[in-house]
Z-matrix of the N, CA and C atoms (Angstrom, degrees):
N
C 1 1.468
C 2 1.530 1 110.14
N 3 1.562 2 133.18 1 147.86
C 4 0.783 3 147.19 2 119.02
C 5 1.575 4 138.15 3 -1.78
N 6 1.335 5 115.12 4 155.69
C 7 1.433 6 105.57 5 156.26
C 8 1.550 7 118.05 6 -70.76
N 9 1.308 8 121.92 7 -33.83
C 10 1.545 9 118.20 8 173.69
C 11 1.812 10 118.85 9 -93.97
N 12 1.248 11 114.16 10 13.68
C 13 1.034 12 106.62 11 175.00
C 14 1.418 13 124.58 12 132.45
N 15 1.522 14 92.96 13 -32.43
C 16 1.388 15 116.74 14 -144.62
C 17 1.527 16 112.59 15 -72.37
N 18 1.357 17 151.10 16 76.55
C 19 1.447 18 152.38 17 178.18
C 20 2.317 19 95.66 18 4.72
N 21 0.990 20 117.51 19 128.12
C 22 1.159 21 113.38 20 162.89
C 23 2.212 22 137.05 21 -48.64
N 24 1.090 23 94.20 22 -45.19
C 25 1.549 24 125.62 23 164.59
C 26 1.615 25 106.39 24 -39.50
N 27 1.561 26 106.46 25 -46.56
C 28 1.448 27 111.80 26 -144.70
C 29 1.681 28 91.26 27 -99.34
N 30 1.701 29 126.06 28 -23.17
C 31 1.096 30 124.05 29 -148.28
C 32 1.486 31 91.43 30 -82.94
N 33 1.233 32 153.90 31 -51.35
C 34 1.468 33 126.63 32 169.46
C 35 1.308 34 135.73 33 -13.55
N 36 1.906 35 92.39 34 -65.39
C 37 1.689 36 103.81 35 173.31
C 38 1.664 37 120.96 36 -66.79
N 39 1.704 38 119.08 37 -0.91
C 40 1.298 39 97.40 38 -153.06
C 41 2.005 40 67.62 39 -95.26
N 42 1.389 41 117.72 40 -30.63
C 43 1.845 42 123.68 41 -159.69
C 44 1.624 43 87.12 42 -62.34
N 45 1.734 44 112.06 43 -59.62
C 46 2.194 45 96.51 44 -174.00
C 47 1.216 46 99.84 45 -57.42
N 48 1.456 47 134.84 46 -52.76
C 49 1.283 48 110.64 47 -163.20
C 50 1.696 49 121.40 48 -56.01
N 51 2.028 50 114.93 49 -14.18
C 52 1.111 51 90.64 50 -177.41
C 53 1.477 52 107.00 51 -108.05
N 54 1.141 53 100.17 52 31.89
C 55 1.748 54 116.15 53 -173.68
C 56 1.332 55 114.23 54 -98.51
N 57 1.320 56 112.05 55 -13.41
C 58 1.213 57 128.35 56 -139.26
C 59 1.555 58 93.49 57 -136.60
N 60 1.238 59 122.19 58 -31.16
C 61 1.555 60 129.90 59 141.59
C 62 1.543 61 123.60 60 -29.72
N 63 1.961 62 99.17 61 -71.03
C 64 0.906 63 131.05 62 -167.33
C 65 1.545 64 106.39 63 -67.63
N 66 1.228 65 126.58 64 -55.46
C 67 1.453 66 117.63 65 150.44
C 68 1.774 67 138.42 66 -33.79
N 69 1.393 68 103.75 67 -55.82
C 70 1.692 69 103.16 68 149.28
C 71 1.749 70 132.47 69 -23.44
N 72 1.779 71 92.07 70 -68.56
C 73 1.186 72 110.85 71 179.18
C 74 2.050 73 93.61 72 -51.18
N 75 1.148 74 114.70 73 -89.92
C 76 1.229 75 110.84 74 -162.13
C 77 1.752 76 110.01 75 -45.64
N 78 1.500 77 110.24 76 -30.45
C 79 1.589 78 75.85 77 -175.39
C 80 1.889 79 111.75 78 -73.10
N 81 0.860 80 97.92 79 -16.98
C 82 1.676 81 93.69 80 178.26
C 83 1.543 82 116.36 81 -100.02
N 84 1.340 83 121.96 82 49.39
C 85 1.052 84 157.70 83 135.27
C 86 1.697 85 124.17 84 -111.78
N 87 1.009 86 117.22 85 7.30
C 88 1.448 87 144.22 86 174.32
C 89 1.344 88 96.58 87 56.48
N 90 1.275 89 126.49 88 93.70
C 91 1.519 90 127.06 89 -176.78
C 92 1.582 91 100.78 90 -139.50
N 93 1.581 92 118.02 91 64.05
C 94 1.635 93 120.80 92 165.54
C 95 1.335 94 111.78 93 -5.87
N 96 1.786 95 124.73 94 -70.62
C 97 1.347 96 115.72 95 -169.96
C 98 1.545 97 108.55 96 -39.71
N 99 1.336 98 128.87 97 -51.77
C 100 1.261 99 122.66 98 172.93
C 101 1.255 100 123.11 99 -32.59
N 102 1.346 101 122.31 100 -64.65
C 103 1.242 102 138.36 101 -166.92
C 104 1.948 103 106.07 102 -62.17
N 105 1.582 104 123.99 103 -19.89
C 106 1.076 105 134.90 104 175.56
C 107 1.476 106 118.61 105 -73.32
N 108 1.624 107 100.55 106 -29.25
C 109 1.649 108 95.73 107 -155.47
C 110 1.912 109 70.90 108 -109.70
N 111 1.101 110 156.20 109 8.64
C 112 1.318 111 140.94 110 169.54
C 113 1.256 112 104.57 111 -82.69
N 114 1.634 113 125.87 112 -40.45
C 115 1.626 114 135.25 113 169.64
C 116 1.290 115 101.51 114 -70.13
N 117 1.356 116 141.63 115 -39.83
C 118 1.476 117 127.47 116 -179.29
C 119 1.824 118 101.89 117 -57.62
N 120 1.290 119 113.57 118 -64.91
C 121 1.663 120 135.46 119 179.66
C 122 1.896 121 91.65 120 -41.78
N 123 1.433 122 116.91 121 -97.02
C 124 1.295 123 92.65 122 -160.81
C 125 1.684 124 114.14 123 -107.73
N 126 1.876 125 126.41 124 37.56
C 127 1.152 126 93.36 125 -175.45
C 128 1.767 127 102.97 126 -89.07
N 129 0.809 128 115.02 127 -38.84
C 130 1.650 129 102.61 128 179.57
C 131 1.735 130 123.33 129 -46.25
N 132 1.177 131 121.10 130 -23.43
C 133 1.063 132 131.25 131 149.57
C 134 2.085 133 127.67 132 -58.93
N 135 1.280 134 87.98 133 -37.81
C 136 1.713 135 105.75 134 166.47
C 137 1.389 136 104.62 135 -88.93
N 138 1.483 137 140.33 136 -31.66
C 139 0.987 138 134.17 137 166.20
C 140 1.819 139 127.88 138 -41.78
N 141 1.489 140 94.85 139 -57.36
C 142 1.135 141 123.63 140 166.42
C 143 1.559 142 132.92 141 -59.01
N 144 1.177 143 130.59 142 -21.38
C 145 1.018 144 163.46 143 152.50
C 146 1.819 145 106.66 144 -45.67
N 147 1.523 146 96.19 145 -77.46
C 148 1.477 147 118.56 146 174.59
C 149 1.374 148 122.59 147 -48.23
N 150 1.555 149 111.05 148 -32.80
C 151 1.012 150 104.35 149 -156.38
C 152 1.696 151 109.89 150 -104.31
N 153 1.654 152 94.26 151 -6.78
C 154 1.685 153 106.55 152 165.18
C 155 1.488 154 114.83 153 -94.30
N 156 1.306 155 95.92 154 -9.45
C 157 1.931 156 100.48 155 172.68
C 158 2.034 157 104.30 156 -69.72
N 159 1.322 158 91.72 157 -41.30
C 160 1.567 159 96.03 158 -154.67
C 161 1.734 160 98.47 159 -117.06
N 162 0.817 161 130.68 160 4.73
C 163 1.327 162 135.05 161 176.21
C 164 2.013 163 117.85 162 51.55
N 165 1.794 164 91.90 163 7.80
C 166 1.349 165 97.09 164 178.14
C 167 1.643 166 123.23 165 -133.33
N 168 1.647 167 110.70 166 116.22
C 169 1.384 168 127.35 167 -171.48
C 170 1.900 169 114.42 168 -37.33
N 171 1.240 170 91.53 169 -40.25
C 172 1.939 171 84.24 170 -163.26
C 173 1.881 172 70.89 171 -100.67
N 174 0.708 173 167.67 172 25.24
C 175 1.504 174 156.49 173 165.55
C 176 1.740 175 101.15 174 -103.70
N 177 1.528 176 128.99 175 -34.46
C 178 1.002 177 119.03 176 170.83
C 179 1.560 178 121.27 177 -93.61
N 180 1.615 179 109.47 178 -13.70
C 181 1.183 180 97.77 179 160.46
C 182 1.316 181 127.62 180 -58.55
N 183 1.307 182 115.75 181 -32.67
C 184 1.855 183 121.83 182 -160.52
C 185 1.786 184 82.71 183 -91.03
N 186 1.303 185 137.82 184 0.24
C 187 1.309 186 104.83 185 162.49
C 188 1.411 187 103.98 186 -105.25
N 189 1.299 188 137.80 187 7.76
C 190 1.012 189 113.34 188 146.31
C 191 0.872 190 139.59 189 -92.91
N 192 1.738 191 112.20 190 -10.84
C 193 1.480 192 109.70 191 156.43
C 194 1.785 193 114.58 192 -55.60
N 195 0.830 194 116.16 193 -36.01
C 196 1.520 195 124.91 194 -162.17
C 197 1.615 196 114.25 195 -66.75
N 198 1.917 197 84.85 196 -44.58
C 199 2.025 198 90.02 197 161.21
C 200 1.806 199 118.33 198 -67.51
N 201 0.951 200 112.47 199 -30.25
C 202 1.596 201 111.78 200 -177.65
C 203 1.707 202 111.02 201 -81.40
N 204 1.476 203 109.24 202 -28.99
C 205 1.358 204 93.92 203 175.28
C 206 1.862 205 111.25 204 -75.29
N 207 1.431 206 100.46 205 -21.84
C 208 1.435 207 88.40 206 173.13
C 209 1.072 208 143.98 207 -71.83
N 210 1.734 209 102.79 208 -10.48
C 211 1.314 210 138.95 209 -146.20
C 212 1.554 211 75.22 210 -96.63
N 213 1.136 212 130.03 211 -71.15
C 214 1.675 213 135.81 212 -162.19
C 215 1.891 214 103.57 213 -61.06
N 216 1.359 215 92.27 214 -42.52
C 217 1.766 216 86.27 215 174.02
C 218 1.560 217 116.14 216 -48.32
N 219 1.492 218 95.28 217 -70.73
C 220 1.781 219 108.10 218 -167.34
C 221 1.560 220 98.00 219 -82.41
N 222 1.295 221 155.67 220 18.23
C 223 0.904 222 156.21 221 152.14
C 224 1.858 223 122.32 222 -38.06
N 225 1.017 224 113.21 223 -31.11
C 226 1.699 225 124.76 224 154.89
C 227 1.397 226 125.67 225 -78.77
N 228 1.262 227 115.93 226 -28.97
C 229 1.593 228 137.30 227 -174.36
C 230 1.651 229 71.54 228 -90.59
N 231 1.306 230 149.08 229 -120.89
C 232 1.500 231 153.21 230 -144.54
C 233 1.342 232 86.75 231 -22.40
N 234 1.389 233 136.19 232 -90.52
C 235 1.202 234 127.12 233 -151.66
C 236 1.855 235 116.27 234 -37.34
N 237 1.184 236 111.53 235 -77.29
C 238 1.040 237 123.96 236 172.77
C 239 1.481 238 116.01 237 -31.03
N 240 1.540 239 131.23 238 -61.11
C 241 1.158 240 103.55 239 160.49
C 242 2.279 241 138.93 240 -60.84
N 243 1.207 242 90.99 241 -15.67
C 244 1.331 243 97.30 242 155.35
C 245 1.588 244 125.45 243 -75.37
N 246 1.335 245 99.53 244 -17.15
C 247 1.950 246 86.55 245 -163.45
C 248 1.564 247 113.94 246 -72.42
N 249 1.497 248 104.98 247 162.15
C 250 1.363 249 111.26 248 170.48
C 251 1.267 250 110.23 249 -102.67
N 252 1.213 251 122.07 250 -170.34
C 253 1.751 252 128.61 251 160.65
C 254 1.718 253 114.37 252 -39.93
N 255 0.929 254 101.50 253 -46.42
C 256 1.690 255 117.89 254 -169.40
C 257 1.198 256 106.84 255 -60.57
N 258 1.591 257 121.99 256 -19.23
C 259 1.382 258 131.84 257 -145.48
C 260 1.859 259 134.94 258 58.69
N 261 1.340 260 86.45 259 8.71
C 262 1.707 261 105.35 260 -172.70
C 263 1.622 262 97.14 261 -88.06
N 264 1.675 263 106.62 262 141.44
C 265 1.275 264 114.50 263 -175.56
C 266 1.412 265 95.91 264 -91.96
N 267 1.664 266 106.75 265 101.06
C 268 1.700 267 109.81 266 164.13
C 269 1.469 268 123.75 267 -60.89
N 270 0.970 269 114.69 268 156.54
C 271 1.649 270 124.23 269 151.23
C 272 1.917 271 85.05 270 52.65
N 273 1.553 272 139.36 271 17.57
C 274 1.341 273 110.49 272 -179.01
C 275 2.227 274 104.30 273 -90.93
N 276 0.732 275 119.36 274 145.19
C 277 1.388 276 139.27 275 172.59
C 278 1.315 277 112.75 276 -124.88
N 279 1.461 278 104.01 277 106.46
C 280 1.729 279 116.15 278 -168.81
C 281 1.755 280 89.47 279 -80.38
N 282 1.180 281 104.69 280 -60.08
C 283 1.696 282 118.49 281 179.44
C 284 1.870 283 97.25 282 -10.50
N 285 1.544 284 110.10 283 -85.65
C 286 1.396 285 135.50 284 175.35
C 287 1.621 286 106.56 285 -30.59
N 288 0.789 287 123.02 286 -64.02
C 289 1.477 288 133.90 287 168.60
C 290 1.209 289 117.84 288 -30.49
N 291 1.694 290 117.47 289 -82.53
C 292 0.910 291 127.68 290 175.29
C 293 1.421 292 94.81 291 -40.66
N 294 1.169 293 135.12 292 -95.48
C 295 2.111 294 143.35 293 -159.21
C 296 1.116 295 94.86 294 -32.80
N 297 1.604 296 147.97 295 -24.47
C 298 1.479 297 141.95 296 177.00
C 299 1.493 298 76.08 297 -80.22
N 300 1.168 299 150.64 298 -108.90
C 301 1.683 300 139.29 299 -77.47
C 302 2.115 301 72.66 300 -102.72
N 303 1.212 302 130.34 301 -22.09
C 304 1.176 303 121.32 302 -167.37
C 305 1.594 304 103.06 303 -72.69
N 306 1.351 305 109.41 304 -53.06
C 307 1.492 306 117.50 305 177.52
C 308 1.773 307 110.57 306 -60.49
N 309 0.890 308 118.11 307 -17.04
C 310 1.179 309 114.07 308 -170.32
C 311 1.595 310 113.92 309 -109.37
N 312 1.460 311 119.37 310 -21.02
C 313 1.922 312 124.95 311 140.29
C 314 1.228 313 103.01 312 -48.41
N 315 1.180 314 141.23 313 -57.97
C 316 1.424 315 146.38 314 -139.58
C 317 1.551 316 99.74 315 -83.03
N 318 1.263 317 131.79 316 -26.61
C 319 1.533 318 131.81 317 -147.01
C 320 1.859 319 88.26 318 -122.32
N 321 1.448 320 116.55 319 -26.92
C 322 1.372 321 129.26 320 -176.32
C 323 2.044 322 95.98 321 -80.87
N 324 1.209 323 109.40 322 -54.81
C 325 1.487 324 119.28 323 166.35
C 326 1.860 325 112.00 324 -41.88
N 327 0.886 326 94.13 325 -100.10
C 328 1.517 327 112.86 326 169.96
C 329 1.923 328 91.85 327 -25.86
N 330 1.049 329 141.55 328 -81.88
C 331 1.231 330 127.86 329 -166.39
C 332 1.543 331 115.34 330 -45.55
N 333 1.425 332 133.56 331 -34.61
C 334 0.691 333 147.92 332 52.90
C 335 1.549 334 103.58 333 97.97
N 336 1.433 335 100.50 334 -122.46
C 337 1.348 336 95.67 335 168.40
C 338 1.265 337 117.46 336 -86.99
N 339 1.448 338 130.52 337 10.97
C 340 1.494 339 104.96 338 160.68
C 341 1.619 340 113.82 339 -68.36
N 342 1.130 341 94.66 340 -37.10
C 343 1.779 342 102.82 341 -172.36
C 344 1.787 343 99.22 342 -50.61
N 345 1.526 344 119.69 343 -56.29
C 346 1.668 345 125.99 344 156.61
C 347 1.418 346 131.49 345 -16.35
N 348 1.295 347 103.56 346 -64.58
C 349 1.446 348 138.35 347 166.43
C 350 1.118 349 117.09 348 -54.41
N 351 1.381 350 126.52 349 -67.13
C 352 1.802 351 140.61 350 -157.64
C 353 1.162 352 82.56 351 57.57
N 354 0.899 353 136.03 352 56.24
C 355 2.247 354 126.64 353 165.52
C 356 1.768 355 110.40 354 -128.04
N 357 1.024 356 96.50 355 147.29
C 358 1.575 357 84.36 356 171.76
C 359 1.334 358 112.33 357 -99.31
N 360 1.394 359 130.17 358 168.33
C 361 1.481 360 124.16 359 174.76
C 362 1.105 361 110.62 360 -71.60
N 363 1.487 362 104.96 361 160.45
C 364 1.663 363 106.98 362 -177.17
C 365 1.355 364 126.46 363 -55.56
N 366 1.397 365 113.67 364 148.81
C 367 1.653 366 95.96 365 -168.92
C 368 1.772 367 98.18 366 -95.66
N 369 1.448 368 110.25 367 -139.71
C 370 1.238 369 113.12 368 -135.88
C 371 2.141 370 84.73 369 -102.76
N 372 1.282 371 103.49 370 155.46
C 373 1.361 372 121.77 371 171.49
C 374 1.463 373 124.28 372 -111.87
N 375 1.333 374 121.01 373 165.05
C 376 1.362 375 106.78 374 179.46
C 377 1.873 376 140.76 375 3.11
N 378 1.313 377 91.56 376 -178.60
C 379 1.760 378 81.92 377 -163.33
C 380 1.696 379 103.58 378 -73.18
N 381 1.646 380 112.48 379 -178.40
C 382 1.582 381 116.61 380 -176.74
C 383 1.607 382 97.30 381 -166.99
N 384 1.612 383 96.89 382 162.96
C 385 1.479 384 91.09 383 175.07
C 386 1.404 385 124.06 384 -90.66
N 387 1.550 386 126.33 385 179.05
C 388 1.722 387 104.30 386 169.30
C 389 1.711 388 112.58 387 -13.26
N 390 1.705 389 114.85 388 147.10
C 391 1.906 390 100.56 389 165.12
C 392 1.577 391 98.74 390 -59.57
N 393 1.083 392 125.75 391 -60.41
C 394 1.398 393 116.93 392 -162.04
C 395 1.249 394 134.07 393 -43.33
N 396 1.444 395 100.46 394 -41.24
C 397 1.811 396 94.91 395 166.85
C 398 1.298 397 111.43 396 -94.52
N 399 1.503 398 116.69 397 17.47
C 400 1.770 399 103.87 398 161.05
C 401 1.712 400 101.56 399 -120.26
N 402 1.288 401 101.08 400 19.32
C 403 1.650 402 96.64 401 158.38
C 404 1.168 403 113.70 402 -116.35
N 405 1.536 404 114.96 403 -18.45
C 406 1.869 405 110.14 404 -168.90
C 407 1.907 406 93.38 405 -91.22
N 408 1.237 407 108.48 406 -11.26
C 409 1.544 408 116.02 407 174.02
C 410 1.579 409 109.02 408 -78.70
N 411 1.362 410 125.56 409 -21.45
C 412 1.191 411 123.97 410 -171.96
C 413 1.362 412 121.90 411 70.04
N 414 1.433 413 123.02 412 9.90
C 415 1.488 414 108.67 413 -171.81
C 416 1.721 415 124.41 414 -67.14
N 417 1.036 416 115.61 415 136.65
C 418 1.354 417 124.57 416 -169.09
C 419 1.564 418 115.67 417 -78.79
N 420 1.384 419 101.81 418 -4.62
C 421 1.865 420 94.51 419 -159.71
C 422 1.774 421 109.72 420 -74.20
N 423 1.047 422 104.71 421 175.27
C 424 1.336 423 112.09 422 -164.40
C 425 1.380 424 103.62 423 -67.79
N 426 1.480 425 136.34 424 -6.60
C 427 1.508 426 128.50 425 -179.88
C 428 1.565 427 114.13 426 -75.81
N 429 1.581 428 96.31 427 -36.83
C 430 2.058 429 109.84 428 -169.12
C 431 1.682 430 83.92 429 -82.46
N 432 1.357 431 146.78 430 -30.43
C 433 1.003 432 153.62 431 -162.96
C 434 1.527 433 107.09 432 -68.48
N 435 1.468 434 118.18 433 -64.37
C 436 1.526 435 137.51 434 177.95
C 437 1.218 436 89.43 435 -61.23
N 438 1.542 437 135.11 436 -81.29
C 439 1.665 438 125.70 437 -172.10
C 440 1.488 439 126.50 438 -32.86
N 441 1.570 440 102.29 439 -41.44
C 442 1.682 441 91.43 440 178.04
C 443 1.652 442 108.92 441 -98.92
N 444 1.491 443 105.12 442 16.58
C 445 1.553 444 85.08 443 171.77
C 446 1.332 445 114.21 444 -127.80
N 447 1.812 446 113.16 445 35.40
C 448 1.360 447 137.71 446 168.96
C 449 1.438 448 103.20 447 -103.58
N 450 1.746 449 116.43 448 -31.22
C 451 1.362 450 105.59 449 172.65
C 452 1.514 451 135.92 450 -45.84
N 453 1.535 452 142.56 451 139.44
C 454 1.447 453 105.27 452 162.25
C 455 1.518 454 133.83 453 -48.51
N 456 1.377 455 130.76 454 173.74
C 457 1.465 456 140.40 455 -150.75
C 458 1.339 457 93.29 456 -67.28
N 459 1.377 458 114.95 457 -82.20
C 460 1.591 459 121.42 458 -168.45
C 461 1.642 460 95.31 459 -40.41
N 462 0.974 461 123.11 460 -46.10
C 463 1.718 462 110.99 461 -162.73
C 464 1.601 463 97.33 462 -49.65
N 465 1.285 464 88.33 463 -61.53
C 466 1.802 465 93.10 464 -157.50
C 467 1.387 466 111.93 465 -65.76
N 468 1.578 467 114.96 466 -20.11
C 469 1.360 468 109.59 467 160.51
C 470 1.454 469 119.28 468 -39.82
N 471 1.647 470 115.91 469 -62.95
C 472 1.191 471 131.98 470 -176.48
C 473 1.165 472 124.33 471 -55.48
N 474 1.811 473 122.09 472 -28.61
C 475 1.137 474 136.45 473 175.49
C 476 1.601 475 107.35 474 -78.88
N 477 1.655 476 125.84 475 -43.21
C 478 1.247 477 110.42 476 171.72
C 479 1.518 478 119.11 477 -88.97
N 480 1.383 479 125.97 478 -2.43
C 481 1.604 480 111.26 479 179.36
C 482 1.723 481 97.91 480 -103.69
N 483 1.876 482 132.52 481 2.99
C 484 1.096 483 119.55 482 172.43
C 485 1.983 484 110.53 483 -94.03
N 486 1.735 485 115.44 484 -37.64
C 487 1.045 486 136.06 485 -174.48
C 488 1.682 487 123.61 486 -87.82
N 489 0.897 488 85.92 487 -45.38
C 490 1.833 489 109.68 488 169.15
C 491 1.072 490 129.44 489 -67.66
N 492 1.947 491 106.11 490 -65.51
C 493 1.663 492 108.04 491 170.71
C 494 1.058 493 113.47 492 -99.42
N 495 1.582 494 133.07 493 15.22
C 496 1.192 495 145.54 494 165.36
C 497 1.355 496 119.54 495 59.78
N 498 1.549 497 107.34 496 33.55
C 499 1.499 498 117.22 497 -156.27
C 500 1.742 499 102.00 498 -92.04
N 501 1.613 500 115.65 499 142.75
C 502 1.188 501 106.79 500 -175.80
C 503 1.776 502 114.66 501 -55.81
N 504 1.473 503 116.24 502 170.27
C 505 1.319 504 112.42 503 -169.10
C 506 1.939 505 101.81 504 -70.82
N 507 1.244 506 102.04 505 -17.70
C 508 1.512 507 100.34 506 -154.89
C 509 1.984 508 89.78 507 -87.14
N 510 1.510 509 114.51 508 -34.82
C 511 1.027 510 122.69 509 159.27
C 512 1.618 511 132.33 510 -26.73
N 513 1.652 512 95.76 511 -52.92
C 514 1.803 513 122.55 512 -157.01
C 515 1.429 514 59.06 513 -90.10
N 516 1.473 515 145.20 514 -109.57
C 517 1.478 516 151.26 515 -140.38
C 518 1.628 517 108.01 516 -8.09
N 519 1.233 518 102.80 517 -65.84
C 520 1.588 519 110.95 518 172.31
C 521 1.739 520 125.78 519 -47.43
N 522 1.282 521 84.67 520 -18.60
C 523 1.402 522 83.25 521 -166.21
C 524 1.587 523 111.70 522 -83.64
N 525 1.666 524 101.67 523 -53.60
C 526 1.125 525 106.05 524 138.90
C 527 1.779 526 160.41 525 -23.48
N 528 1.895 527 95.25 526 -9.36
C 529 1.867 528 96.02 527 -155.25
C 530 1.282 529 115.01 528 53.01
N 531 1.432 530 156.66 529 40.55
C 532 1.430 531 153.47 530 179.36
C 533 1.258 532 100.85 531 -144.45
N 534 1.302 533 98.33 532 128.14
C 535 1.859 534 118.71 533 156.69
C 536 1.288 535 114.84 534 -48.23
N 537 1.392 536 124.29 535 157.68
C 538 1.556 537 128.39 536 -163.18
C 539 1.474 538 115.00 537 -70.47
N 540 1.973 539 94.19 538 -37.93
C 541 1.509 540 94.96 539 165.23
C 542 1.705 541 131.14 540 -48.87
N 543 1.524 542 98.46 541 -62.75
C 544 1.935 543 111.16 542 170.35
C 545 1.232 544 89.58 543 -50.28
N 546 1.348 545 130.49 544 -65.99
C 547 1.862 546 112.25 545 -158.94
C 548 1.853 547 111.80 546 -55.50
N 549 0.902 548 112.05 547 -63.25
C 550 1.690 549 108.72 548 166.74
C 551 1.374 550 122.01 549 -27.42
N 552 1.628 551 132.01 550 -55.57
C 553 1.137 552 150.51 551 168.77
C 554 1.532 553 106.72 552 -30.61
N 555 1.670 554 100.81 553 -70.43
C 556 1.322 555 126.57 554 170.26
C 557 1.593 556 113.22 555 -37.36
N 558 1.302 557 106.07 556 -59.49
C 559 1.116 558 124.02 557 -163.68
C 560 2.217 559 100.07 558 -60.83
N 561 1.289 560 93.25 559 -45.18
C 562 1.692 561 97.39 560 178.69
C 563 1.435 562 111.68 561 -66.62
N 564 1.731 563 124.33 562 -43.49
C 565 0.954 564 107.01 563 -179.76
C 566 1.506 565 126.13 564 -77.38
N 567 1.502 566 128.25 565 0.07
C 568 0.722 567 166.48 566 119.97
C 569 1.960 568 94.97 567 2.16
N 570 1.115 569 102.03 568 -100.41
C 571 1.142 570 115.39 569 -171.96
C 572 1.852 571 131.37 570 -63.19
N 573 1.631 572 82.82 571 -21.94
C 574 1.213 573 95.39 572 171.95
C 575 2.092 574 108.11 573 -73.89
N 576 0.647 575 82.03 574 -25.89
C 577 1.852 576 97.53 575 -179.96
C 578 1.210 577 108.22 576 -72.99
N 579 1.145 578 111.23 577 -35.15
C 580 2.180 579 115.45 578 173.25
C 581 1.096 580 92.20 579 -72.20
N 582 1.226 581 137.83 580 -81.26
C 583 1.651 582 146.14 581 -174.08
C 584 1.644 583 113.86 582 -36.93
N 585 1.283 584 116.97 583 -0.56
C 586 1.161 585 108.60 584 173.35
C 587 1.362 586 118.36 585 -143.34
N 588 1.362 587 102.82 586 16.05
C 589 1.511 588 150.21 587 153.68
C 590 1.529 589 103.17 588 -60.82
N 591 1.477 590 120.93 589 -73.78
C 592 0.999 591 137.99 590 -140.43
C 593 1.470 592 86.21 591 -101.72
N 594 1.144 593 129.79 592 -30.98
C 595 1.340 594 121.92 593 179.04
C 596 1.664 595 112.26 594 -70.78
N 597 1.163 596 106.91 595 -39.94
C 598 1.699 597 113.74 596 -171.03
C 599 2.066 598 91.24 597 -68.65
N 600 1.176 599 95.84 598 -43.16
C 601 1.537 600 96.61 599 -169.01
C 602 1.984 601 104.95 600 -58.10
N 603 1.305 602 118.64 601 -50.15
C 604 1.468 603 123.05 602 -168.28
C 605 1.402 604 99.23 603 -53.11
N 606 1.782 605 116.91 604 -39.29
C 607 1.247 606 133.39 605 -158.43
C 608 1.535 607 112.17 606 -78.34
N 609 1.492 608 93.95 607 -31.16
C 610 2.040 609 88.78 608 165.31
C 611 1.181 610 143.53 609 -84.32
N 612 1.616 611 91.30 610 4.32
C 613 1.564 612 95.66 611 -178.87
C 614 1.457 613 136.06 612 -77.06
């Protein structure tokens, strides 16, 4: 505990969460510096995100530009529906926010140009092990890369904001718009689709 009480563990999250308040408030008072140090804090993290959704660098930059300009637009509208009496933005998490409207350019993109295209994404390359132990391994190479980006959108959403950004499931759920239940579901078929990925792949050789 703390001097106020506070379990030690928890006192980080309780300081971003009120940092992250405090940022709200100012960006919807139109205060740019705000809006600078929220892209310092999480855009490389949103970067990253984007750029395993879509497999393309200047394609995930412009969605994160696209989340931050929205972020500065509706930035008065967010507060306000967060506020309490106090005028303090409770329970708001810009972080969370942003990874919803980011994941959800990325899956709007990607739909996107297939419809452009009529093509499907590339399919799968050389051999791999089970998906699961070459996703809970994290490997980056271009084989786990091609496999999860043949999956459909929502899948691979679920596969890179549960494996990738290591975000809790109830976390990735939100990000998504889906209850923990649909996100789990997701999340299985998800995997079941690598695994039979990797199975069709062992099988063509």
């Amino acid at each position: 505990m703390n001097a106020a009480g506070t379990p030690l563990s928890q006192a980080p999250q309780n300081a971003l969460a009120g940092a992250e308040a405090a940022w709200a408030q100012r960006l919807a008072a139109r205060d740019a510096e705000a809006l600078r140090e929220v892209i310092a804090l999480h855009g490389a993290r949103l970067h990253r995100t984007a750029w395993r959704m879509t497999g393309d660098a200047q394609e995930a930059e412009d969605i994160v530009q696209e989340a931050m300009l929205r972020l500065w637009d509706q930035a008065p509208r967010i507060v306000q529906r967060h506020s309490t009496g106090s005028g303090a933005a409770a329970g708001l998490q810009l972080g969370g926010w942003l990874q919803r409207v980011v994941t959800n350019l990325a899956i709007d993109r990607l739909r996107r140009t297939r419809r452009m295209s009529d093509a499907e994404v590339p399919d799968r390359e050389d051999d791999s092990p089970r998906a699961d132990a070459l996703v809970e391994a994290r490997e980056e190479g271009s084989r786990a890369r091609a496999l999860i980006a043949a999956l459909p959108e929502r899948q691979r959403a679920a596969i890179v904001l549960t494996y990738y950004e290591e975000l809790p499931n109830a976390e990735a759920a939100a990000a998504l718009d889906m209850n923990l239940k649909a996100f789990e579901s997701l999340l299985h078929r998800a995997r079941a689709s690598l695994r039979q990925a990797f199975a069709a792949q062992e099988g063509g050789k």
